[in-house]
LUMFI-750340 format. One record per residue (C-alpha): residue number from 0; x, y, z; residue in one letter. Coordinates in steps of 0.5 Angstrom, whole numbers, plus 2048, in hexadecimal, padded with zeros to 3 digits. Each point is the difference from the previous one (the first is absolute). Example, Ala and Ser with C-alpha at 12.3 -4.5 7.8 and 13.67 -1.06 7.14 Angstrom:
BEGIN
+------+-----+-----+-----+------+
| resi |   X |   Y |   Z | resn |
+------+-----+-----+-----+------+
|    0 | 819 | 7F7 | 810 |    A |
|    1 | 802 | 807 | 7FE |    S |
+------+-----+-----+-----+------+
This chain:
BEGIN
+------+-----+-----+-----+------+
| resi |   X |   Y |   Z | resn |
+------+-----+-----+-----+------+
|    0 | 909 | 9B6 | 66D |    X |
|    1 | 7FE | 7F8 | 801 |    X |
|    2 | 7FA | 7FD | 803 |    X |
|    3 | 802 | 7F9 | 805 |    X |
|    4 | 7FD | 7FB | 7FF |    X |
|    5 | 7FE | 7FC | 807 |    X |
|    6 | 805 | 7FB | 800 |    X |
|    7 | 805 | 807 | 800 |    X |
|    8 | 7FD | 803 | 805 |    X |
|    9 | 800 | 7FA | 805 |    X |
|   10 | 807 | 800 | 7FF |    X |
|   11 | 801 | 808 | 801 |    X |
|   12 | 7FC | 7FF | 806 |    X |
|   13 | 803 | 7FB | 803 |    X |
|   14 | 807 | 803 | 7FF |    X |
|   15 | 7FD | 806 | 803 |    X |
|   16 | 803 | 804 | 7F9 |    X |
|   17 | 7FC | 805 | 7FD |    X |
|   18 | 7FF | 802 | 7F9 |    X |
|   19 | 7FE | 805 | 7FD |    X |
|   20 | 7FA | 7FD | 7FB |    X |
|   21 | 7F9 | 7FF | 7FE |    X |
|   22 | 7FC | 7F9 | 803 |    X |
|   23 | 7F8 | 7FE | 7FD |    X |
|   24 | 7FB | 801 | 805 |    X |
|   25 | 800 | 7F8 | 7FE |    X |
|   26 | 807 | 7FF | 803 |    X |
|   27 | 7FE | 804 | 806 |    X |
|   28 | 7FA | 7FA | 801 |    X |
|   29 | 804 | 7FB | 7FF |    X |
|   30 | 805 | 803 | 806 |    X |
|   31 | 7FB | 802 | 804 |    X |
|   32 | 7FC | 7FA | 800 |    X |
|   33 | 806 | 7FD | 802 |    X |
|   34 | 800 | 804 | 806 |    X |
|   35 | 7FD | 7FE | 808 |    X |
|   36 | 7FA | 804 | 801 |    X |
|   37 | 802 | 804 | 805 |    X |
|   38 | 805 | 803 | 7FC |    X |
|   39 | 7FD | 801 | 7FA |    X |
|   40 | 7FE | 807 | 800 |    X |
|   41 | 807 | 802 | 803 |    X |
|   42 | 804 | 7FD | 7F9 |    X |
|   43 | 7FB | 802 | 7FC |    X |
|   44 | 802 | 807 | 802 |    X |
|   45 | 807 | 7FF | 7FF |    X |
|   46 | 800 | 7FD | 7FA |    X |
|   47 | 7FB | 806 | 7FD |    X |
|   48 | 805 | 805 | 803 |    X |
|   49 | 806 | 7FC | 7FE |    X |
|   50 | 7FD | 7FF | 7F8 |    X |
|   51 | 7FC | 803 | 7FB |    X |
|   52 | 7FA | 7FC | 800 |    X |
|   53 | 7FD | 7FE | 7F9 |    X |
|   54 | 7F8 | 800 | 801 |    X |
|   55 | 7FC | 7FB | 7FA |    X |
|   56 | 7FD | 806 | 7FB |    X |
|   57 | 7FE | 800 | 7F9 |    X |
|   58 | 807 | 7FF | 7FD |    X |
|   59 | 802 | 7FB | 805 |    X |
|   60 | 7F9 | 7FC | 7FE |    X |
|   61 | 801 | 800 | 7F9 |    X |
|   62 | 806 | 7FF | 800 |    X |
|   63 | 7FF | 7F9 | 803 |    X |
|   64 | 7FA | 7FF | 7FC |    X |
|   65 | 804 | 800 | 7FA |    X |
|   66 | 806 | 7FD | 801 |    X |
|   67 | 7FA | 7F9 | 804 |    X |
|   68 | 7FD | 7FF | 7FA |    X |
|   69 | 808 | 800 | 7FD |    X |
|   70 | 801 | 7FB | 804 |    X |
|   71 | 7FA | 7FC | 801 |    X |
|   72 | 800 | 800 | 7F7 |    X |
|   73 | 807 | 7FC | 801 |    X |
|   74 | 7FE | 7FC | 806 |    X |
|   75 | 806 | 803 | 805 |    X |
|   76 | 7FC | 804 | 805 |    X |
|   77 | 803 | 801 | 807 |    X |
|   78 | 7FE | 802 | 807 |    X |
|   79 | 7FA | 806 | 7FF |    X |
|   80 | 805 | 803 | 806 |    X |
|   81 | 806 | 800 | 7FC |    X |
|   82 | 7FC | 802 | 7F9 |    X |
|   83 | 7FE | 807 | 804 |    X |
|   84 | 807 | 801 | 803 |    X |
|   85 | 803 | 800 | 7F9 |    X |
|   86 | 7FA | 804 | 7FC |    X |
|   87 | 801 | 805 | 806 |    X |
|   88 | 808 | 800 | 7FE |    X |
|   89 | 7FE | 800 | 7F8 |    X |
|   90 | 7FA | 806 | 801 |    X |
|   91 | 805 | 804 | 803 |    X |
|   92 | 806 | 7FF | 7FC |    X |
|   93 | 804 | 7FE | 806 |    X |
|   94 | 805 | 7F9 | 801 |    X |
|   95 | 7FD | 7FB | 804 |    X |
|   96 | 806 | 7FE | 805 |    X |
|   97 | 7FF | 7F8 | 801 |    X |
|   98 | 803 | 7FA | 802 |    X |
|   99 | 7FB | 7FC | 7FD |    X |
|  100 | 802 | 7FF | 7F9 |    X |
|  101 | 7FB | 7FB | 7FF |    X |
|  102 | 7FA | 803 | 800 |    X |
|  103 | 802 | 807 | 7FD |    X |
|  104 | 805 | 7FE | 7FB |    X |
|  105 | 7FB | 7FE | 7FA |    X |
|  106 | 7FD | 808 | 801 |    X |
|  107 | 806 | 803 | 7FD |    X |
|  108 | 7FD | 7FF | 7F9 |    X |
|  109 | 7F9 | 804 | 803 |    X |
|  110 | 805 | 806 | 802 |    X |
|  111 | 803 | 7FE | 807 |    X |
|  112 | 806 | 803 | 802 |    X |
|  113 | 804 | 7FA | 805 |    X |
|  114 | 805 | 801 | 805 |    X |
|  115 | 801 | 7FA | 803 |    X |
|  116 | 803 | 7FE | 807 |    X |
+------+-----+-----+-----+------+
């Protein structure tokens, strides 16, 4: 199974496709933050009907713990947003679908699975 990043769900959304798949609760922030108010509550629902949502556990936790102090010892941090949704994906063995190879690209070497768009 893969976990989206929010730039794929965006687009899914967008199209109005669906997928089955995994999102971080991270990646559900970022989309709802985006989202008026008074619709807010409405897409929330959706999406956690449509997704298995990934909550922030211990695993997850440690997971981005270590692969921080990883980065920071080689000067290459990225976004906190971006480090939980791949420590998210690491934590549970799952590939991380993205269009941002940027970011997540120099992850692989700490055990990212990529399936970039």
């Amino acid at each position: 199974m893969s976990l989206l990043d929010t730039s794929v769900l965006v687009e899914l959304l967008r199209r109005k496709k669906y997928e089955f798949a995994s999102i971080s609760v991270i990646t559900l922030i970022e989309i709802l933050r985006g989202v008026k108010a008074e619709k807010r509550e409405r897409v929330k629902d959706l999406i956690e009907r449509s997704f298995d949502v990934i909550g922030l556990d211990n695993r997850v936790v440690e997971t981005y713990c270590d692969l921080y102090d990883r980065l920071r010892e080689r000067g290459e941090m990225i976004s906190d947003a971006d480090l939980l949704i791949a420590a998210t994906a690491i934590s549970r063995g799952l590939t991380l679908r993205t269009s941002d190879k940027k970011h997540f690209e120099r992850l692989k070497k700490y055990g990212l699975k990529l399936d970039l768009t």
